[in-house]
N, C-alpha and C positions, 0 to 999 in steps of 0.2 A: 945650224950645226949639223955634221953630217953624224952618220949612225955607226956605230961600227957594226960593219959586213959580218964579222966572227961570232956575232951573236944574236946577228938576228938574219930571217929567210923569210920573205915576203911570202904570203898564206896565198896559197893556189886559191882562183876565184869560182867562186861556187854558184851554180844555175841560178839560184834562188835568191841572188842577191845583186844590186846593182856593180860596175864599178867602179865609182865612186866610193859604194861603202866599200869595196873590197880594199883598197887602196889605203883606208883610217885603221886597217888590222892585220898583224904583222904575228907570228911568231917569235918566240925569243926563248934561246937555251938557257937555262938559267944554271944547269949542272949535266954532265954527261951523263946522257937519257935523254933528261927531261925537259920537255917542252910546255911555257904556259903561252897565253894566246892574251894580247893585252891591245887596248886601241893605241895609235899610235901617238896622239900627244903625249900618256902615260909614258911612253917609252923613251920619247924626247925630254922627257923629264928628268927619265933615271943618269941619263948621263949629262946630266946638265955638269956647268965647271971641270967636265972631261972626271967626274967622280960618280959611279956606278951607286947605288945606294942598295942595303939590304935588299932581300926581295921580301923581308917579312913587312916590308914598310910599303911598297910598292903595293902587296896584296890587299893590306886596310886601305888602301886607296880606290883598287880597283877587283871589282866581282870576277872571280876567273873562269873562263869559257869552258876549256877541257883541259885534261892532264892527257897527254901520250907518250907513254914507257915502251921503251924500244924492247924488242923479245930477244930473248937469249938462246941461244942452241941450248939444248940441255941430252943425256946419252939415257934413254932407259935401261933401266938395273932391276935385274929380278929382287921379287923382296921389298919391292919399296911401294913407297905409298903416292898414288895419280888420282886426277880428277876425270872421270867422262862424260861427258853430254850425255849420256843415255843413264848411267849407273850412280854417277857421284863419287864418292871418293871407292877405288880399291886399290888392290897390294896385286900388285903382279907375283906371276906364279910359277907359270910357263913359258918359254918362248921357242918360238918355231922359226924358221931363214927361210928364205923362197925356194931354197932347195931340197926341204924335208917333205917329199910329195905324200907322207903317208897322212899330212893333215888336209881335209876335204876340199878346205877352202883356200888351198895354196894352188891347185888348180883353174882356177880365176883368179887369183889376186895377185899381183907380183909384187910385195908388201909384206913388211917384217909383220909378225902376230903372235899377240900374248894372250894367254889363260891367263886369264884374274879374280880375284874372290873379292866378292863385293862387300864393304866394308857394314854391319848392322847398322849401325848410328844413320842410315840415310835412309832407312825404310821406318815406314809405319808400323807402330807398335802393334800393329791389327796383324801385320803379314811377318813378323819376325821368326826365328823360328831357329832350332837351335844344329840344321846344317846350313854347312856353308854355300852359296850361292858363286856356281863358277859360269864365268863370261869368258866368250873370245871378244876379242877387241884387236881393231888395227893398233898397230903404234901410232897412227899419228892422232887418233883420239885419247891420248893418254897425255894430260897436261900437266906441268908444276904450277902453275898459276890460275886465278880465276879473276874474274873481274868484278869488281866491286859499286856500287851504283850509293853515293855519298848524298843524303840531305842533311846539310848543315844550318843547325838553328845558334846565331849567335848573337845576343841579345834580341834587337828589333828587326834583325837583318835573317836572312835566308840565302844560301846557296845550294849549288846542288854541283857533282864534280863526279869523276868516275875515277877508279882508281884498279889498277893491278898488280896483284900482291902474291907470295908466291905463299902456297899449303898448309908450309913447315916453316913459316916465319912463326913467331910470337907475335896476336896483336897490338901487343905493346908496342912494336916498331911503326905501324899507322897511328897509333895515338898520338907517338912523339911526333911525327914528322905533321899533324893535322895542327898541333898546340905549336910546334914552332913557326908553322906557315901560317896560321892566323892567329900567333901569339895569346893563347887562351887556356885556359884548365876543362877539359873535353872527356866524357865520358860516351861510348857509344854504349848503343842498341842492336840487337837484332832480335826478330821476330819479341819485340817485351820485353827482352833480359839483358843485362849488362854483360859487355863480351868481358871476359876473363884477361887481363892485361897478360899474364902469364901463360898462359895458351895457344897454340896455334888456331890456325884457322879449321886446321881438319879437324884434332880435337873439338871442336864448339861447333862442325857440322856444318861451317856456312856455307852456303852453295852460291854456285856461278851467277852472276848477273843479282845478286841479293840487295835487296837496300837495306841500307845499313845508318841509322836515325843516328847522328851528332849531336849532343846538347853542349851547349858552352855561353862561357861566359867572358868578356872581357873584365869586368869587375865582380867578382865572387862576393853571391850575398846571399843570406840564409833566411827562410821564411817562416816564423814561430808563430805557433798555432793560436789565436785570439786577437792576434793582432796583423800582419800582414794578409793572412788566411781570411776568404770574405764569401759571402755565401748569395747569392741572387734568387730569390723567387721569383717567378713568374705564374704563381697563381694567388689570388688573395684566401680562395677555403675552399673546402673541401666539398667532396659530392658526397651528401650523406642517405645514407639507406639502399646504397646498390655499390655496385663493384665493376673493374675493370677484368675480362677474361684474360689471362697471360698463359705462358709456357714456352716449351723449347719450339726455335722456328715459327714463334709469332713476334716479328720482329716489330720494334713499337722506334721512331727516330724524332729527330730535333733539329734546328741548326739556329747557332748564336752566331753571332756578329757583333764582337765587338767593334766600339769607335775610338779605343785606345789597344796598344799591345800588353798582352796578359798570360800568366800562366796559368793553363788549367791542372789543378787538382784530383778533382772528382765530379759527381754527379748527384743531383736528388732521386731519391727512390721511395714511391710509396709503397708503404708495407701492405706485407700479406693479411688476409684473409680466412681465418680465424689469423688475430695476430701474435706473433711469437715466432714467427716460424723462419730459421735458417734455411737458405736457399743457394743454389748457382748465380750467379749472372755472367751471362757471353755476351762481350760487346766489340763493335768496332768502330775504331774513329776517321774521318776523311779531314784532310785538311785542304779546304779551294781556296782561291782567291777572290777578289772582290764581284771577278767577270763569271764565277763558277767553275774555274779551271783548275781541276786537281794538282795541287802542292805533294803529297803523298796520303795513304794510305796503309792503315795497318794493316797487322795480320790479326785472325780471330782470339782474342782473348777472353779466356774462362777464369774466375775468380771466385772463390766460398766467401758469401757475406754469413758468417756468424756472429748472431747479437752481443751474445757474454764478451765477446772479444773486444766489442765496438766501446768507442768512449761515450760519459754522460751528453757532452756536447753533440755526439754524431745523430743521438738521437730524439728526434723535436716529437713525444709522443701525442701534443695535442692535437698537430695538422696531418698525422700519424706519417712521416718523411722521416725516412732515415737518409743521412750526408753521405755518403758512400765515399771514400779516398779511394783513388786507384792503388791497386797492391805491386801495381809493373813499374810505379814512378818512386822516385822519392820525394818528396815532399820539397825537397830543395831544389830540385831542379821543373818537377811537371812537365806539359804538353804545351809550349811554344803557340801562341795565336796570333798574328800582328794583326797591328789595324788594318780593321776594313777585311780581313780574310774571314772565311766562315770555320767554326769547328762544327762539324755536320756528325752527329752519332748514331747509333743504331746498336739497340741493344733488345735482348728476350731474356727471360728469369726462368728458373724452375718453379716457380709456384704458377697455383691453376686458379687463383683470384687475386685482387687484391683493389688498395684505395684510389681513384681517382678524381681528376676535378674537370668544373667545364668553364671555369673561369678567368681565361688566361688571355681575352682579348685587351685587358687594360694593364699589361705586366708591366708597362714603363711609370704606372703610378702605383704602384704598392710602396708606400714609405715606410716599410720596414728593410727598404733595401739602402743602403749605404750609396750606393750607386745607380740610381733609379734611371739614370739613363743612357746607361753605359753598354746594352744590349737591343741591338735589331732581332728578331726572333721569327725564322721560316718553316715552313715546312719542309720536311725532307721526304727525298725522294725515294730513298730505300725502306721506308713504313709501309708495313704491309698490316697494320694490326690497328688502323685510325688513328692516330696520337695528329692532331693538329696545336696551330701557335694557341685556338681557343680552348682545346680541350685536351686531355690525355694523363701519362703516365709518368713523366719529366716534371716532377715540382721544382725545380732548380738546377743552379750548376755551381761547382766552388773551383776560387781562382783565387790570384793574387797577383797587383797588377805590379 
């Protein structure tokens, strides 16, 4: 059957690929703009019986390569809010024509140029300061849109897609358009925090080329604590009569592997040293695959572990481990692990001792675990502080599969 010509435009062939394979992958507009990139049996599909099918149905079929959104003219207006590669978001202020020679740089440059005040919200709370911060900027570094760099966890599956969105949209209108194109209930992330459905993207600070963490679900399911909630040790006791040195930037790491798909939780933590004691902990998470090939990567996050807060269950005082929940997730959705990929963590505490164990070479028989063999257990490579698979500062991790 032939293809119809109107909608679809054979993908220019690229050095780095036979073609043959070039020839199985085709472009196809699906709406004006927008271009997905799909192999071409898929595509012979959609028009089977001369009847075009959803494209929400076509995408649970098939993993989508890129999104490419065609750019708009758009006219700068003093007053208004841009993005720049060097500054982030400002508000134009001033503008000058190639003819106004009293500004320095119209001399060399034959190019429109704006004064602009650089917006707070994009600098560190270190350098803030309560004047305003004015830039010259060409016009053509002054953009309405930025680009967005998507990892999508949906159920057992992963994708990753790139996306550009214009400043002053609400991201509400990515939300919708990410839940109708893989038909899901989807809550992002950025940098740990739930973006604001109601807010633009300047509001909420996100910058150019940001990733931006997907959680979703095709079937919405809630995870109640004692019962889905499940907790793995990997040490059978404790190291009694000494202690483990910690503190900020002695990074102590881990990496599990599960052999099914899971969601992580939180982590085990042995407590301090005189014990009682409230602390920081800064951690990050990597997520690789089975070959060791980064999936993504957070950003650092800081969180107050205070005990009175903590529930009876978080705290197991005999093996002295406290169950740590991460405070950036919720409990219903967690951190996405599929099989066979590794979650590799890296974490340091504000306290200056605390408990550790050297017994973790036999973690896959402790039968006090529900799941005794549901974890591969390596070393990571960002420890700088000794923590190995036999020894260290990780009594556990909590999930739920």
């Amino acid at each position: 059957m032939t293809e119809p010509t109107s909608n679809i435009a054979q993908l220019q062939i690229l050095n780095d690929k036979t073609k043959e394979q070039q020839e199985e992958q085709l472009w196809r507009e699906v709406e004006e703009g927008d271009f997905y990139m799909f192999e071409r049996p898929l595509v012979a599909m959609c028009h089977e019986n001369d009847e075009q099918q959803p494209i929400q149905q076509i995408i649970k079929k098939q993993n989508i390569i890129r999104i490419n959104k065609k750019q708009s003219e758009f006219q700068v207006k003093p007053g208004q809010m841009y993005f720049s590669s060097k500054y982030g978001y400002v508000r134009t202020f001033k503008y000058f024509d190639n003819k106004e020679q009293s500004h320095a740089m119209l001399t060399f440059i034959d190019e429109p140029i704006w004064e602009c005040i650089v917006l707070q919200n994009n600098m560190d709370k270190k350098e803030k300061t309560n004047e305003q911060q004015i830039v010259t900027l060409l016009q053509n570094d002054l953009r309405q849109h930025i680009q967005l760099d998507l990892v999508i966890h949906v159920d057992d599956e992963i994708y990753k897609s790139e996306y550009r969105v214009d400043i002053l949209k609400k991201t509400l209108d990515l939300i919708r358009c990410i839940e109708k194109l893989y038909q899901i209930q989807a809550i992002l992330l950025y940098k740990n925090k739930r973006i604001v459905e109601e807010k633009t993207f300047q509001d909420q600070n996100i910058q150019d080329k940001a990733q931006i963490l997907v959680l979703g679900s095709y079937h919405q399911k809630s995870h109640t604590i004692g019962s889905d909630i499940r907790r793995f040790k990997r040490f059978s006791e404790i190291r009694v009569g000494d202690s483990w040195y910690v503190g900020k930037d002695r990074w102590d790491g881990i990496v599990f592997q599960p052999k099914q798909s899971i969601q992580v939780h939180g982590i085990g933590i042995y407590m301090g040293i005189p014990e009682g004691q409230d602390f920081q902990i800064c951690y990050k998470y990597h997520i690789e695959d089975q070959d060791g090939n980064n999936v993504m990567t957070s950003d650092l996050i800081e969180e107050s572990v205070v005990l009175s807060q903590l529930q009876d269950e978080d705290l197991n005082n005999s093996d002295h481990i406290i169950w740590y929940k991460f405070q950036s997730f919720s409990l219903a959705n967690g951190i996405l692990v599929r099989k066979d990929h590794k979650f590799n963590i890296q974490m340091w505490v504000t306290l200056e001792r605390c408990y550790y164990s050297e017994s973790g070479s036999n973690y896959n028989q402790i039968d006090v675990n529900e799941d005794m063999d549901l974890f591969s257990i390596y070393d990571s490579q960002y420890c700088t502080n000794s923590t190995r698979v036999n020894r260290g500062i990780f009594p556990g991790i909590i999930y739920s599969l």
